[in-house]
Backbone as a ProteinNet text record, in pm:
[ID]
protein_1_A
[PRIMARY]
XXXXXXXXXXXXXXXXXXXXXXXXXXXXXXXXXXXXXXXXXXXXXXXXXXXXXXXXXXXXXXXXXXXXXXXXXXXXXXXXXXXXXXXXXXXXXXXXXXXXXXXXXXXXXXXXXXXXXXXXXXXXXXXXXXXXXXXXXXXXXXXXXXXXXXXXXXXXXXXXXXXXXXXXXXXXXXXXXXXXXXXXXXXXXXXXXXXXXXXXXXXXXXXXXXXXXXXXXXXXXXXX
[TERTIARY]
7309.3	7296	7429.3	7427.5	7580.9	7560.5	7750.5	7753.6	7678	7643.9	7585.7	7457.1	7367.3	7214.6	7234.6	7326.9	7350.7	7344.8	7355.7	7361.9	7237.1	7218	7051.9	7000.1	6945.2	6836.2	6935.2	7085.8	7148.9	7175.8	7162.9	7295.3	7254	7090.9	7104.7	7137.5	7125.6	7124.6	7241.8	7400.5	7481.5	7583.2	7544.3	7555.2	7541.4	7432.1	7330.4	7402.5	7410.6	7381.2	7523.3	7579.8	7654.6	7784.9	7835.5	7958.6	7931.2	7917.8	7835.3	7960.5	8075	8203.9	8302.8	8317.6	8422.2	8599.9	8550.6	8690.7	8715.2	8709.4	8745.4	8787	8757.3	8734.8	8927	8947.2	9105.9	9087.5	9013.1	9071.6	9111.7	9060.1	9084.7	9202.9	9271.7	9414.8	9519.2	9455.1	9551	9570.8	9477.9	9483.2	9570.5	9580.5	9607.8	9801	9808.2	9940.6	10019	9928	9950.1	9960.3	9821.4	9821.2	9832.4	9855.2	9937.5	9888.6	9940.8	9896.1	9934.8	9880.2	9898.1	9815.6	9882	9782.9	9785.9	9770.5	9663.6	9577.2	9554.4	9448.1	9394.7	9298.2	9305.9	9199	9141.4	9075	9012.2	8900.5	8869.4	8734.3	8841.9	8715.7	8684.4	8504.7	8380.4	8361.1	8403.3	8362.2	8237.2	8160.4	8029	7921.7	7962.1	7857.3	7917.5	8070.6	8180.5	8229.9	8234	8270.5	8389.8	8522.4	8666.1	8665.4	8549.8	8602.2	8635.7	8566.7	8593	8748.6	8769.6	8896.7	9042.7	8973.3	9111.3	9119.6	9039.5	8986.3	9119.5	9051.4	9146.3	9295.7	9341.3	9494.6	9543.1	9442.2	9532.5	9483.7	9427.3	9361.9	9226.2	9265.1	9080.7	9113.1	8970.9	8910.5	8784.3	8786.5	8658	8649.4	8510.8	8493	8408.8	8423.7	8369	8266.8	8167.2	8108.7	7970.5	7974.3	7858.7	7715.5	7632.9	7551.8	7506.1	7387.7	7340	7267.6	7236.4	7187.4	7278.1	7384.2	7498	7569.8	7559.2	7600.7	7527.7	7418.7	7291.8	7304.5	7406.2	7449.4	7585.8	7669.6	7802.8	7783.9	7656.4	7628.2	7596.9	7524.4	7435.9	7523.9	7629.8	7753.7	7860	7816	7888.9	8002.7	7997.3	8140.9	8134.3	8253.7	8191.2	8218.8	8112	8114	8071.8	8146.8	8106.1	8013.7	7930.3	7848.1	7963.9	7948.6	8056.4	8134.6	8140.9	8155.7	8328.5	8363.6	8500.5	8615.3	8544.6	8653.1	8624.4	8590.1	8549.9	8565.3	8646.8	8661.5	8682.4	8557.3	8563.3	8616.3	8797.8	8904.7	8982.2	9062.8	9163	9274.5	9369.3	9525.9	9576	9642.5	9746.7	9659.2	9555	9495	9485.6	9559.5	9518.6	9720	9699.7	9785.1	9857.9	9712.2	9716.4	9551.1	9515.4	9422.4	9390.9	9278.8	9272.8	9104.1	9092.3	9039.4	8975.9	8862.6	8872.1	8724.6	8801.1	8721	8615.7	8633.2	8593.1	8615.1	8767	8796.3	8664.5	8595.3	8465.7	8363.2	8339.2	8225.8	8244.5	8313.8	8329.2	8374.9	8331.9	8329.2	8403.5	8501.8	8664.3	8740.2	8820.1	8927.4	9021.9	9050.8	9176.1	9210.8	9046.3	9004.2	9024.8	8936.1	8955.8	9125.3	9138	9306.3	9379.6	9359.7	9392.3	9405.7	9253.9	9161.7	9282.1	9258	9335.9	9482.6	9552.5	9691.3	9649.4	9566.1	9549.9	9522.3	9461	9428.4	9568.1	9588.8	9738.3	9879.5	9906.1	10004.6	10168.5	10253.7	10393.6	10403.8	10444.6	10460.3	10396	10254	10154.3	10139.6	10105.4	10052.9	9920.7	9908.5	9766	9791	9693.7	9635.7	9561.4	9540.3	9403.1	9412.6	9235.7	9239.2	9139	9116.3	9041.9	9048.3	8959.7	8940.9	9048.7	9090.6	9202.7	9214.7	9222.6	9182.7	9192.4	9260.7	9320.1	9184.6	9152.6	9054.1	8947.3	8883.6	8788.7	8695.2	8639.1	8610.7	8496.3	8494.5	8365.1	8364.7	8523.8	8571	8543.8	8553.4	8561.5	8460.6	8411.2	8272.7	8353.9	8344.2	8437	8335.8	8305.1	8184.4	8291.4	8287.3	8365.7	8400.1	8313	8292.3	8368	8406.9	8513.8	8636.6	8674.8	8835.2	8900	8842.5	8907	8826	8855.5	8778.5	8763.5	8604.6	8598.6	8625.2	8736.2	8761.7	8716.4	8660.1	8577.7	8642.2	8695.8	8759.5	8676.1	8763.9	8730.1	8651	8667.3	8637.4	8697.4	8804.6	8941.8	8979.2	8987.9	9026.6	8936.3	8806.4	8706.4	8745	8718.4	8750.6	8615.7	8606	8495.4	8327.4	8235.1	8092	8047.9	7997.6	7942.9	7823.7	7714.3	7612.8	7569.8	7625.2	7578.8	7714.5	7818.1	7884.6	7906.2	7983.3	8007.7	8040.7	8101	8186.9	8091.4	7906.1	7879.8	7770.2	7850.6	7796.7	7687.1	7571.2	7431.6	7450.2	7485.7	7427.2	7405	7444.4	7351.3	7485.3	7562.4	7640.5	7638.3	7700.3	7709.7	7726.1	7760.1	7769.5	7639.5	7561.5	7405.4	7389.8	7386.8	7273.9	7312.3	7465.4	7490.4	7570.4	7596.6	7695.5	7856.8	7910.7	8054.1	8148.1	8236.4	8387.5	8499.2	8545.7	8658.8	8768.6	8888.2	9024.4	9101.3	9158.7	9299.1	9382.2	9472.2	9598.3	9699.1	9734.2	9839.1	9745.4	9627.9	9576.7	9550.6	9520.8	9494.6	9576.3	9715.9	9838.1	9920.5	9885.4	9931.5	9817.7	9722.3	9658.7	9657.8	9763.1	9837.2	9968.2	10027.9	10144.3	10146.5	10040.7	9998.6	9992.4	9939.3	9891.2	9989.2	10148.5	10265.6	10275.3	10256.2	10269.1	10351.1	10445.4	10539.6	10500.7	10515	10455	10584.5	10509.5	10622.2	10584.5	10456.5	10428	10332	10310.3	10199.1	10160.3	10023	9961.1	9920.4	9900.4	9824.9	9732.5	9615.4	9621.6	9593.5	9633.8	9650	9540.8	9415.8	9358.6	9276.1	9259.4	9233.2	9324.8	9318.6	9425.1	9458.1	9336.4	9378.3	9278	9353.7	9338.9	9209.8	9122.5	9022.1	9062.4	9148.1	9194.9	9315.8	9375.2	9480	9526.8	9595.2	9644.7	9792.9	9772.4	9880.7	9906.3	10048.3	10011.8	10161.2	10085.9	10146.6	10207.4	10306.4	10333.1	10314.3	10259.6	10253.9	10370.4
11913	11784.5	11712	11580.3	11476.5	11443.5	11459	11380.7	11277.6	11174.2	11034.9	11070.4	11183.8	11184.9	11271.5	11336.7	11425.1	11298.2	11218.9	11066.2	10981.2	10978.9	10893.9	10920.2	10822.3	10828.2	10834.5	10829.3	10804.6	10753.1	10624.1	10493.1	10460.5	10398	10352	10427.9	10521.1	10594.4	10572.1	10581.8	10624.2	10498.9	10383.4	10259.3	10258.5	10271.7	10215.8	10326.3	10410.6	10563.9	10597.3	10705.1	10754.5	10682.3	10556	10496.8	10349.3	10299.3	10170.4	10061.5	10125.3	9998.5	10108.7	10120.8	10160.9	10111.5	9926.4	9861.7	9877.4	9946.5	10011.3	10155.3	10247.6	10372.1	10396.4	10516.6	10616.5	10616.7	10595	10608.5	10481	10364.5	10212.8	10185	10216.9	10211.4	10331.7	10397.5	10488.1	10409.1	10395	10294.9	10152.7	10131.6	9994.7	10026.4	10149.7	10183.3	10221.3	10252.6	10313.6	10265.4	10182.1	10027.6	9931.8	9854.2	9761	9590.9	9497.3	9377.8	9400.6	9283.6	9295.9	9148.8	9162.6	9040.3	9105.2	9220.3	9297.7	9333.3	9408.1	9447.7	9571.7	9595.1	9756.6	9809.5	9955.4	10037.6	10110.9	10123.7	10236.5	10303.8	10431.8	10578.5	10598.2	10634.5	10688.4	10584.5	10428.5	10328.9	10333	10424.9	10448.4	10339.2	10247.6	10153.3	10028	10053.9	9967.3	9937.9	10041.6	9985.4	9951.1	9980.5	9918.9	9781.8	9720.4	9641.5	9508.5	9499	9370.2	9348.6	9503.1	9521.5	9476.6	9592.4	9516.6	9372.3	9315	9151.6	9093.4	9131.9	9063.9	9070.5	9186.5	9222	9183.7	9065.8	9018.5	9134.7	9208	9265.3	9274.4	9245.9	9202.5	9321.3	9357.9	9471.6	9512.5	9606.9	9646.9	9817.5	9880.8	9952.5	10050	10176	10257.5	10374.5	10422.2	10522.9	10551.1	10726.5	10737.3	10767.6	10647	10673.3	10519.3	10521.7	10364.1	10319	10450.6	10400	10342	10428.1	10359.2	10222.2	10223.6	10091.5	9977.3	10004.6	9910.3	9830.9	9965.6	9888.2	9781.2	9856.1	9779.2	9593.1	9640.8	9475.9	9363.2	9465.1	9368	9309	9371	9293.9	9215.2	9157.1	9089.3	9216	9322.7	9382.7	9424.7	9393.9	9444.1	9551.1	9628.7	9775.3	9787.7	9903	9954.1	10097.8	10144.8	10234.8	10347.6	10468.1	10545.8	10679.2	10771.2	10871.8	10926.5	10939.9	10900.8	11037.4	11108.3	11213	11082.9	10973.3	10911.6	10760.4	10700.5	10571.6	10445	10318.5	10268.2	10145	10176.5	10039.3	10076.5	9978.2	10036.4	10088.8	10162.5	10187.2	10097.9	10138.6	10051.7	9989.8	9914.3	9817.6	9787.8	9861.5	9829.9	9845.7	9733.2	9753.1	9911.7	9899.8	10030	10068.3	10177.9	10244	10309.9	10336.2	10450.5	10560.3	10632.2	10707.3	10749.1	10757.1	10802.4	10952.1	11006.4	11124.3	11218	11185.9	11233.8	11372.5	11408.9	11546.7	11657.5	11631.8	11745.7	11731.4	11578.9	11534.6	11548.8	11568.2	11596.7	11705.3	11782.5	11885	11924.3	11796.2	11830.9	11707.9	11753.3	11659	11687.8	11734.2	11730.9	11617.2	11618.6	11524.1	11370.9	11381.8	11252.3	11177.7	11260	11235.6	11175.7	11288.9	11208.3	11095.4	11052.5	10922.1	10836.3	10837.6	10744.2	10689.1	10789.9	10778.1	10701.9	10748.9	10676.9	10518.4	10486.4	10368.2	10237.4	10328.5	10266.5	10241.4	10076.1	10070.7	10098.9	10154.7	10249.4	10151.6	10287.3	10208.1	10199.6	10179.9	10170.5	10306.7	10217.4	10341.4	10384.8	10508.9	10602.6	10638.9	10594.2	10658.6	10738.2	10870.1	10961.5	10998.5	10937.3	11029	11137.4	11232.3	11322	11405.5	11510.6	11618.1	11711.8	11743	11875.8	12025	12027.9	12165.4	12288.8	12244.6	12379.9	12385.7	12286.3	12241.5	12238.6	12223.6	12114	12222.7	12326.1	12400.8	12458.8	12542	12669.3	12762.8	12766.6	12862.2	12843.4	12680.1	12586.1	12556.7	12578.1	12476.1	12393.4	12263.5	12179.2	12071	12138.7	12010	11937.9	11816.4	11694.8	11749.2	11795.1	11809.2	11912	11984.3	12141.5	12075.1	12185.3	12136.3	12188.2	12249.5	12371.1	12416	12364.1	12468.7	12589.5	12626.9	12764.3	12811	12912.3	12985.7	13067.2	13104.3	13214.1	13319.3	13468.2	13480	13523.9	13511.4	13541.4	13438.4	13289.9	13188.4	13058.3	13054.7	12998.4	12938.6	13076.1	13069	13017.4	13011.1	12982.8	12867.2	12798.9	12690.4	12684.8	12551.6	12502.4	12426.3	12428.7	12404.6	12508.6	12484.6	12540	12436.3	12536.1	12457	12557.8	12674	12758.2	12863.7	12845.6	12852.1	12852.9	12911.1	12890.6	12757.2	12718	12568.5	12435.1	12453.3	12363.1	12357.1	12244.1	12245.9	12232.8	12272.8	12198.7	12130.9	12000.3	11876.2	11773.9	11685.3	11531.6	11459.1	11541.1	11500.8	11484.3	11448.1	11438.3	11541.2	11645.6	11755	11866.1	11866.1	11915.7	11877.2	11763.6	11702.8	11706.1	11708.1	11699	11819.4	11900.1	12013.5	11948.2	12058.4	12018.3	12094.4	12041.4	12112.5	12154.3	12237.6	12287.6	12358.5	12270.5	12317.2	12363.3	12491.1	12535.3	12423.2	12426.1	12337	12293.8	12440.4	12433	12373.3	12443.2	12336.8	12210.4	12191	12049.6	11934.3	11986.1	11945	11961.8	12037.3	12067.9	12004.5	11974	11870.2	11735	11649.9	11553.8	11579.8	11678.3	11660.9	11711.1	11815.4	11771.8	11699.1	11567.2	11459.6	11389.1	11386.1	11313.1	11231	11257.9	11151.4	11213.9	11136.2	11147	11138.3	11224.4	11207.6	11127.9	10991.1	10918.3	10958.1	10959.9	10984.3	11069.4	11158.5	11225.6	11210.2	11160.9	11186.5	11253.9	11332.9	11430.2	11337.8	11196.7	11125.8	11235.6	11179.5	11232.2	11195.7	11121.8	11136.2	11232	11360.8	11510.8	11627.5	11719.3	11858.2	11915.7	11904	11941.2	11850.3	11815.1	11686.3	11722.3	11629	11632.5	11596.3	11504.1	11421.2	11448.6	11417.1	11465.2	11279.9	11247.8	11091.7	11132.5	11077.1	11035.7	10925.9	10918.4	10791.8	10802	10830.3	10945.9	10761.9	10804.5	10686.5	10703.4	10649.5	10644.9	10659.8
11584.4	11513.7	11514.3	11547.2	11532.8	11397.8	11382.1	11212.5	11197	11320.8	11295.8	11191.3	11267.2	11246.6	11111.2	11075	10940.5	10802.2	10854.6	10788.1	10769.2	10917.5	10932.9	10773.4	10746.2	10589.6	10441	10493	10342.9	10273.1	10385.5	10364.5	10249.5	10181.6	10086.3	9966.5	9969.6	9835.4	9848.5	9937.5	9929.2	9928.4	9943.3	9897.9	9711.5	9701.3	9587.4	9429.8	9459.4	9395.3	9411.8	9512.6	9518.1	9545.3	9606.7	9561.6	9539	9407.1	9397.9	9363	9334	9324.5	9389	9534.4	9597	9549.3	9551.9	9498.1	9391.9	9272.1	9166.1	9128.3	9259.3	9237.7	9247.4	9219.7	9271.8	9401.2	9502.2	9685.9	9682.3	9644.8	9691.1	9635.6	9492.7	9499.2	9548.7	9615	9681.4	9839.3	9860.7	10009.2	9990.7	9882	9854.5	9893.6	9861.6	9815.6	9977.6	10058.2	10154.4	10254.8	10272.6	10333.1	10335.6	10274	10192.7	10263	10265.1	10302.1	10462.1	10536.2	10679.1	10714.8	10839.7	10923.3	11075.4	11077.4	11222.5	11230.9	11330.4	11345	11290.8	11202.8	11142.5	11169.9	11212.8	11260.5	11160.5	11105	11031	11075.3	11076.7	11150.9	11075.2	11064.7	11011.9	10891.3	10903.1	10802.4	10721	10764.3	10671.9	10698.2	10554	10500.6	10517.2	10522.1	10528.8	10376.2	10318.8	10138.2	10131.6	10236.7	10181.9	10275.1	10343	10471.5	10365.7	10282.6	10201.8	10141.5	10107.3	10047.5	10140.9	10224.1	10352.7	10409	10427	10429.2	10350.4	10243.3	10122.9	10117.8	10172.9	10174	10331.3	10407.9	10491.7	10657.8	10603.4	10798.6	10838.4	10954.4	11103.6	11052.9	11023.3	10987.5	11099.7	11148.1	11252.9	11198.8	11197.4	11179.6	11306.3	11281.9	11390.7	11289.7	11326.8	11281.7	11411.1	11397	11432.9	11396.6	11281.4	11191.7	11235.5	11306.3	11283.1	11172.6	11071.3	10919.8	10867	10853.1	10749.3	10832.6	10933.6	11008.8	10961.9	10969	10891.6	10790.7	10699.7	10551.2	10549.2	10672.3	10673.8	10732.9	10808.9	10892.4	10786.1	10736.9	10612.7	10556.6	10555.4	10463.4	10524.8	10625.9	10770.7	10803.4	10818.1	10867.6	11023.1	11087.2	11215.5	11221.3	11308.4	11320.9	11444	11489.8	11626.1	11599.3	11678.7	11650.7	11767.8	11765.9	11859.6	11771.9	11865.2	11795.1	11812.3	11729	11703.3	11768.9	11866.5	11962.6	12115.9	12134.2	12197.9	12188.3	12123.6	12083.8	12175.1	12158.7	12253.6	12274.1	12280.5	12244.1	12327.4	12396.2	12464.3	12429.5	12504.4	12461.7	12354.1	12227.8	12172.7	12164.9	12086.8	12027.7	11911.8	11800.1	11681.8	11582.3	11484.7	11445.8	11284.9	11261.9	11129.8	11198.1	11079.3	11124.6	10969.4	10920.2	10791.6	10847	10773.4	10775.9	10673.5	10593.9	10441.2	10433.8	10385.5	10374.1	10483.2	10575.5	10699.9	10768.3	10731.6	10826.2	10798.6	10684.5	10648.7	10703.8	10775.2	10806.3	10993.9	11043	11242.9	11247.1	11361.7	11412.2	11461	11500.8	11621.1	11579.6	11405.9	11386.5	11424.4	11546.9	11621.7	11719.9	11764.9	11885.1	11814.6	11699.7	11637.2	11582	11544.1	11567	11712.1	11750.7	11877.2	11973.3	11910.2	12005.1	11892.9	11700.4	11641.4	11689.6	11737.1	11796.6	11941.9	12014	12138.1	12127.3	12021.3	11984.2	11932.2	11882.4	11754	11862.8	11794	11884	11812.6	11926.2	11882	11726.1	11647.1	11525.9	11467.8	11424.9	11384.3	11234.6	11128.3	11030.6	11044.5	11054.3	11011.1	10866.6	10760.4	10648.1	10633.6	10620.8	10598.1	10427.5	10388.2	10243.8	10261.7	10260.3	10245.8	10141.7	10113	10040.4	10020.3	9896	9941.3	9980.5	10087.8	10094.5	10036.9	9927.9	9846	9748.9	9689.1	9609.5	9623.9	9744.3	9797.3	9932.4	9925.5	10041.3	10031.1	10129.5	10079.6	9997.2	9990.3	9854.5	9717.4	9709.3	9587.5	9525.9	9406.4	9314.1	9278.2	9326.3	9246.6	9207.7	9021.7	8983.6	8899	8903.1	8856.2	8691.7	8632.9	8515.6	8444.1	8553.1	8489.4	8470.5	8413	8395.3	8519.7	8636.5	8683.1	8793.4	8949.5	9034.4	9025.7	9100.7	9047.4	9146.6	9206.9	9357	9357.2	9501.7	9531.5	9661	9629.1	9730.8	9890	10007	10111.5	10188.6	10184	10190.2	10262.8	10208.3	10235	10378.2	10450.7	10586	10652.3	10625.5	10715.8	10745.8	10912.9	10968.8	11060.1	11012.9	11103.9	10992.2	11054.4	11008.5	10890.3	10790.9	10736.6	10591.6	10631.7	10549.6	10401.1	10390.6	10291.6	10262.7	10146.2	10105.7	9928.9	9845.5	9745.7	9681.5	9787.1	9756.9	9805.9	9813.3	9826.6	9693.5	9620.3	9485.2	9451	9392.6	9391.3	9274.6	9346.5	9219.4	9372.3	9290.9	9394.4	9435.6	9514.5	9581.8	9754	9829.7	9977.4	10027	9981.9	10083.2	10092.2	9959.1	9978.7	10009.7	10075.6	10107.3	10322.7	10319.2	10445.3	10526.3	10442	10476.6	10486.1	10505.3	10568.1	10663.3	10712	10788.3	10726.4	10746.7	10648.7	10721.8	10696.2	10745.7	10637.5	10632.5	10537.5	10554.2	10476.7	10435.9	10560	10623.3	10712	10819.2	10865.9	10971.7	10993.5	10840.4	10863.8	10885.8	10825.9	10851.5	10973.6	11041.4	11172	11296.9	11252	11337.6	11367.2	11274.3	11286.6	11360.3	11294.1	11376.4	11509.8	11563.5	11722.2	11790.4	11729.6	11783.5	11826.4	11754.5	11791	11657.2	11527.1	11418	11317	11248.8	11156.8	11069.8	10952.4	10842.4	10735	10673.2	10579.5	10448.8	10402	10277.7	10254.6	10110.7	10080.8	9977	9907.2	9761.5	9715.3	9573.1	9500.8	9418.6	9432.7	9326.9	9235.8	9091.3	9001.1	8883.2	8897.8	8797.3	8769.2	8818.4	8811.8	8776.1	8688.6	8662.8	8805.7	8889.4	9007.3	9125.2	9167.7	9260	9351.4	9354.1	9466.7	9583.5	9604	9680.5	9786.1	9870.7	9919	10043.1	10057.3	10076.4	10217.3	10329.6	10391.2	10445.7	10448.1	10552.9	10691.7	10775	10939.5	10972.9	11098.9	11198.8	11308.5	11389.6	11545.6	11612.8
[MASK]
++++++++++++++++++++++++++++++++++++++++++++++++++++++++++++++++++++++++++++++++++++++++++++++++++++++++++++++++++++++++++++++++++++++++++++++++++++++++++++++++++++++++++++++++++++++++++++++++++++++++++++++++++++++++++++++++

């Protein structure tokens, strides 16, 4: 199965239901912080539904989006955003075309974020910031119950290391979140961090946002 079709049939709920004011949430001012105003061109892998395209609009960047889900594309059109349909170890822009680039919560959702990395740098011209927010891996895994509501992930040992696909795990919470419903990918800490800097990218900054005891979240923002 492609992440695209792991998607097929979500968009609205996941519009509607599951992130219904993106521009208010803790990722949109972490991005805000990271990405900041601009007048280029900006790239965002696995745009979804397109919930930040309005946002970046606003702070000054051509915004184009890529995902491989023509449901959730469905939702981003509806909202004039342009989107390319395309699966993101495969991106279909030339060399150096874009001036920034973000990424938001994705490394769980593809199968080869090494590849996807890659294509982002292939895209981005010298100089160029990459933002990734994703999940934290310390937090955030097959190891992890992380229901919003604890004070406190619950860790589970012998878990951890696992890298790669997995649909049946400790760490996939049953409530009415995105990952019952879709599974996920899971990189340890050091890998996931060492799969950027493969790629050829400098790391300038890192976030813990902080409105959690222990962060769901994890924030960079790499240079080309």
């Amino acid at each position: 199965m492609t992440t695209g079709a792991r998607y097929d049939g979500l968009a609205d709920w996941y519009d509607t239901e599951f992130q219904p004011a993106p521009l208010e949430s803790e990722t949109w001012k972490t991005l805000v912080r990271l990405v900041g105003r601009g007048n280029g061109a900006l790239l965002d892998v696995g745009c979804g539904t397109g919930a930040y395209a309005g946002g970046f609009a606003e702070l000054g960047w051509d915004y184009t989006g890529v995902d491989s889900s023509e449901d959730m594309l469905r939702r981003a059109r509806d909202k004039g955003v342009t989107a390319v349909q395309a699966d993101a170890t495969g991106l279909p822009f030339d060399d150096a075309s874009f001036d920034a680039a973000v990424s938001i919560f994705t490394h769980t959702d593809v199968d080869n974020f090494p590849a996807v990395v890659r294509e982002v740098v292939r895209v981005l011209r010298p100089g160029a910031p990459f933002v990734y927010v994703g999940v934290h891996p310390c937090f955030v895994g097959p190891h992890s119950v992380y229901d919003p509501d604890r004070a406190a992930p619950e860790l589970h040992a012998g878990w951890y290391r696992l890298t790669g696909r997995y649909d049946e795990a400790p760490g996939i919470w049953r409530g009415a979140g995105v990952r019952i419903r879709v599974g996920a990918s899971h990189l340890p800490l050091g890998l996931f961090l060492q799969t950027f800097l493969d790629a050829g990218l400098t790391l300038e900054r890192i976030e813990e946002p902080d409105e959690r005891e222990y962060s769901f979240g994890l924030a960079f923002r790499w240079r080309r």
